[in-house]
DOKOLDO-466006 format. One record per residue (C-alpha): residue number from 1; residue in one letter; x, y, z. Coordinates in steps of 0.1 Angstrom, whole numbers, plus 5000, padded with zeros to 4 digits. Layout:
DOKOLDO-466006
site n: NUM; res: A; X: X; Y: Y; Z: Z;
...
This chain:
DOKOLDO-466006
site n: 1; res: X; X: 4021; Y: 4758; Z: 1290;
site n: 2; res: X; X: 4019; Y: 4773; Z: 1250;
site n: 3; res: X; X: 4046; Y: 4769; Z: 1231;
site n: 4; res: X; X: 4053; Y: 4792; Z: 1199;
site n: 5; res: X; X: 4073; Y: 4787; Z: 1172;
site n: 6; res: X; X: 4085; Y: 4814; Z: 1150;
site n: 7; res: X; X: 4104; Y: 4820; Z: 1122;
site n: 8; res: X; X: 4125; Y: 4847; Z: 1124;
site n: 9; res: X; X: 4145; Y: 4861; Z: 1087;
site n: 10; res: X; X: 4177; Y: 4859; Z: 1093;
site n: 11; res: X; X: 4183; Y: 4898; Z: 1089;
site n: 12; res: X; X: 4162; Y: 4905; Z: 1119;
site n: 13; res: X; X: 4176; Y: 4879; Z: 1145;
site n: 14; res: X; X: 4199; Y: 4905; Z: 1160;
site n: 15; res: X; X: 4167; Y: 4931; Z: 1165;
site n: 16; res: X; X: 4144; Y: 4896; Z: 1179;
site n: 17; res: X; X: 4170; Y: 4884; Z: 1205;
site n: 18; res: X; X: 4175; Y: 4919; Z: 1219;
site n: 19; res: X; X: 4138; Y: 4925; Z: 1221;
site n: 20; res: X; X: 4132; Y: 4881; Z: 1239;
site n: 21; res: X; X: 4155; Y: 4889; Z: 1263;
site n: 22; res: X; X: 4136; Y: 4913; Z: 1278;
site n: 23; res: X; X: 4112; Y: 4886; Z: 1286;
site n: 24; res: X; X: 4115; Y: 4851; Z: 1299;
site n: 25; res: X; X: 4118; Y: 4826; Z: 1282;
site n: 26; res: X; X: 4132; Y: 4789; Z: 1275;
site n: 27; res: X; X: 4150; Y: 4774; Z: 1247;
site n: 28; res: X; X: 4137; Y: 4743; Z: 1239;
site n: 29; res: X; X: 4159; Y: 4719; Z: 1215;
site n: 30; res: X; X: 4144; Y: 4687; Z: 1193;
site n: 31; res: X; X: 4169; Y: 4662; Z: 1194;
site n: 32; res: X; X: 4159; Y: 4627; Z: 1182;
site n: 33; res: X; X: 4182; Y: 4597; Z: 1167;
site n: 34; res: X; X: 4173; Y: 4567; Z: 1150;
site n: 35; res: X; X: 4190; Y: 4536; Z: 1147;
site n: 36; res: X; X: 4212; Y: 4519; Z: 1121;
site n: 37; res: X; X: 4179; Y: 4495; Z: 1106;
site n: 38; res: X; X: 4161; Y: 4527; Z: 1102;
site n: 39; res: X; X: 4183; Y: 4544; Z: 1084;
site n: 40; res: X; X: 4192; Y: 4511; Z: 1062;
site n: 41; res: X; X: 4152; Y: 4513; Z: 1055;
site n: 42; res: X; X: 4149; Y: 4549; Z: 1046;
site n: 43; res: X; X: 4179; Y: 4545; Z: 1025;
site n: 44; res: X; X: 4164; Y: 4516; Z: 1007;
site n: 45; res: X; X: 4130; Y: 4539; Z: 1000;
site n: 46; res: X; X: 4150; Y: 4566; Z: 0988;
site n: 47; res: X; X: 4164; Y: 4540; Z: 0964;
site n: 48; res: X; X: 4134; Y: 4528; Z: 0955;
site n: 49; res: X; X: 4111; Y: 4559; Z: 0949;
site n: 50; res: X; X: 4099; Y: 4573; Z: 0922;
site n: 51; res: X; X: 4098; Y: 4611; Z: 0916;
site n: 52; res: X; X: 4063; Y: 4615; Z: 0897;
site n: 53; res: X; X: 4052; Y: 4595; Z: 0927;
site n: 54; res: X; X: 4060; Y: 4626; Z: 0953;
site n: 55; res: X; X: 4034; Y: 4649; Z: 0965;
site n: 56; res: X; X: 4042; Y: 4687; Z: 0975;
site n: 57; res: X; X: 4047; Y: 4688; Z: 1017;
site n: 58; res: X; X: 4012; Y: 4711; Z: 1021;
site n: 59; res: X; X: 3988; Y: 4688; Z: 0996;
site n: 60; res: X; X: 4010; Y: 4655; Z: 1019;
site n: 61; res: X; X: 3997; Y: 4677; Z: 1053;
site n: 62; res: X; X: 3959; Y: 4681; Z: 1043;
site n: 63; res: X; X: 3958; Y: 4640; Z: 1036;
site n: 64; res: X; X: 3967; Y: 4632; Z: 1070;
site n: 65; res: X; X: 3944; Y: 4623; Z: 1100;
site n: 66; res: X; X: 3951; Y: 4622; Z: 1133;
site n: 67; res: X; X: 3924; Y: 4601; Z: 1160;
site n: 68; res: X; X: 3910; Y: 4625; Z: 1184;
site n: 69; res: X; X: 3921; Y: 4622; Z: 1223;
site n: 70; res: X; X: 3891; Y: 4617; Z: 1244;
């Protein structure tokens, strides 16, 4: 299966629905919760941190490394 992602401005949603429903498709919806102790422990980094510390999203994305799945 591929799945897409798109983002859609918000003046052309109406014109993109029309046109998707012509095809099929499924909505897929990203739910997730976390508990109390991880909350209390991003609460406490927020706290914590330090603004000249933070790095823009993209230059955070590029630093990250993922193992490869053999």
């Amino acid at each position: 299966m591929t799945q897409i992602t798109l983002n859609i401005p918000d003046n052309e949603l109406t014109f993109f629905m029309k046109l998707i429903e012509k095809f099929n498709y499924e909505t897929v919806v990203n739910e997730f919760s976390i508990t109390q102790e991880m909350k209390d422990l991003l609460d406490e980094r927020r706290a914590t941190s330090k603004t000249e510390d933070f790095i823009p999203w993209n230059d955070a994305k590029k630093q990250l490394r993922f193992k490869s799945e053999k």
